[in-house]
C-alpha positions as CSV (number, residue, x, y, z in Angstrom):
1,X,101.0,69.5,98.4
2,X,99.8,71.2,101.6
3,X,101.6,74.4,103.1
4,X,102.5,74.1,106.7
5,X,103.4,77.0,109.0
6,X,106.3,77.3,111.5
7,X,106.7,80.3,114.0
8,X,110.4,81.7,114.0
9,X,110.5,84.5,116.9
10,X,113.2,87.2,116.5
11,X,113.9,90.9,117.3
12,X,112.4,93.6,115.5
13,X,112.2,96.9,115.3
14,X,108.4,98.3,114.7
15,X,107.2,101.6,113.7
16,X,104.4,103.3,112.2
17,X,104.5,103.5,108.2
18,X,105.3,106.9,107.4
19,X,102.7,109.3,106.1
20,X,103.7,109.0,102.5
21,X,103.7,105.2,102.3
22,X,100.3,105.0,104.0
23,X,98.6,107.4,101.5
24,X,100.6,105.8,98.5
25,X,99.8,102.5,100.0
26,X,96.4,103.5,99.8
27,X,96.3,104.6,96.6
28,X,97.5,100.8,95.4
29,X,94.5,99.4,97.4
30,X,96.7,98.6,100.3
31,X,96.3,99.6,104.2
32,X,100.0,100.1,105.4
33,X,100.3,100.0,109.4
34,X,103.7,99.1,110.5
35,X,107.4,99.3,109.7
36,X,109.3,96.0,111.0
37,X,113.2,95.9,110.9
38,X,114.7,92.8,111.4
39,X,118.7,91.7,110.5
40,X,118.6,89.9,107.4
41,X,119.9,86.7,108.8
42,X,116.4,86.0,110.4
43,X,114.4,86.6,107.2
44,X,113.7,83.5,104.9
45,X,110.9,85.7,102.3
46,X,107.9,84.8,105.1
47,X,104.9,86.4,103.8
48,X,103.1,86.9,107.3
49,X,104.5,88.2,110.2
50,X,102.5,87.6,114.0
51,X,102.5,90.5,115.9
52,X,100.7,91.2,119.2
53,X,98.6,88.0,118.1
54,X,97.4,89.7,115.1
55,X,98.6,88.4,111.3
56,X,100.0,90.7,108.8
57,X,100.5,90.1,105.4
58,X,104.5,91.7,104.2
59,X,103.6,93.6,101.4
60,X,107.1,95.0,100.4
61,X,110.4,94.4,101.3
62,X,113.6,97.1,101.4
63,X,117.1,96.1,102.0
64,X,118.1,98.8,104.6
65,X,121.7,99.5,105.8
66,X,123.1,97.1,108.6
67,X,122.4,94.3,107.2
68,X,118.9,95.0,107.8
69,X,115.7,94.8,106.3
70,X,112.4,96.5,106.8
71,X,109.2,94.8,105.9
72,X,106.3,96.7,105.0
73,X,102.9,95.0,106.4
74,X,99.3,95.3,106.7
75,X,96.6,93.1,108.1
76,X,96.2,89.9,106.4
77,X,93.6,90.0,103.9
78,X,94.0,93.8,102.9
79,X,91.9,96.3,103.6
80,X,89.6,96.4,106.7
C-alpha cells in the first residue's frame, strides 16, 4: 500500500532549538533547527512538518503545559 500526503495548516509557535539540544542533537547525529509549539488537538503523530516551503523531519516530541506540544525538527533527510 502506497503512503499519500495531506497538508493540515495550523498555528504554531517557532523558535530556535536551544543551545543544549542543538549540541546534544548533534551528538546523536541529528541537526536540530527549530522549536514548533502547536495545541495538541492539531497533532495526529505527522512526521514532517512544511515550513517556509522547506520539509522538516519531527525528531522528538514533548508534551508541554497547555495542552501543548513542541516538536523538535530538522531538515528532512538529516544532516546537511
Amino acid at each position: 500500500m502506497q503512503a499519500s500526503e495531506s497538508e493540515t495548516r495550523v498555528f504554531c509557535n517557532v523558535q530556535s532549538v536551544s543551545a543544549s539540544e542543538w549540541f546534544n542533537g548533534g551528538r546523536s547525529g541529528l541537526n536540530p533547527e527549530f522549536r514548533f509549539t502547536v495545541f495538541e488537538g492539531d497533532y495526529m503523530g505527522q512526521d514532517i512538518i512544511k515550513y517556509n516551503g522547506i520539509r522538516y523531519a519531527i525528531y522528538r516530541t514533548y508534551h508541554a503545559k497547555d495542552n501543548n506540544i513542541e516538536l523538535y525538527v530538522q531538515k528532512e533527510g538529516g544532516v546537511q
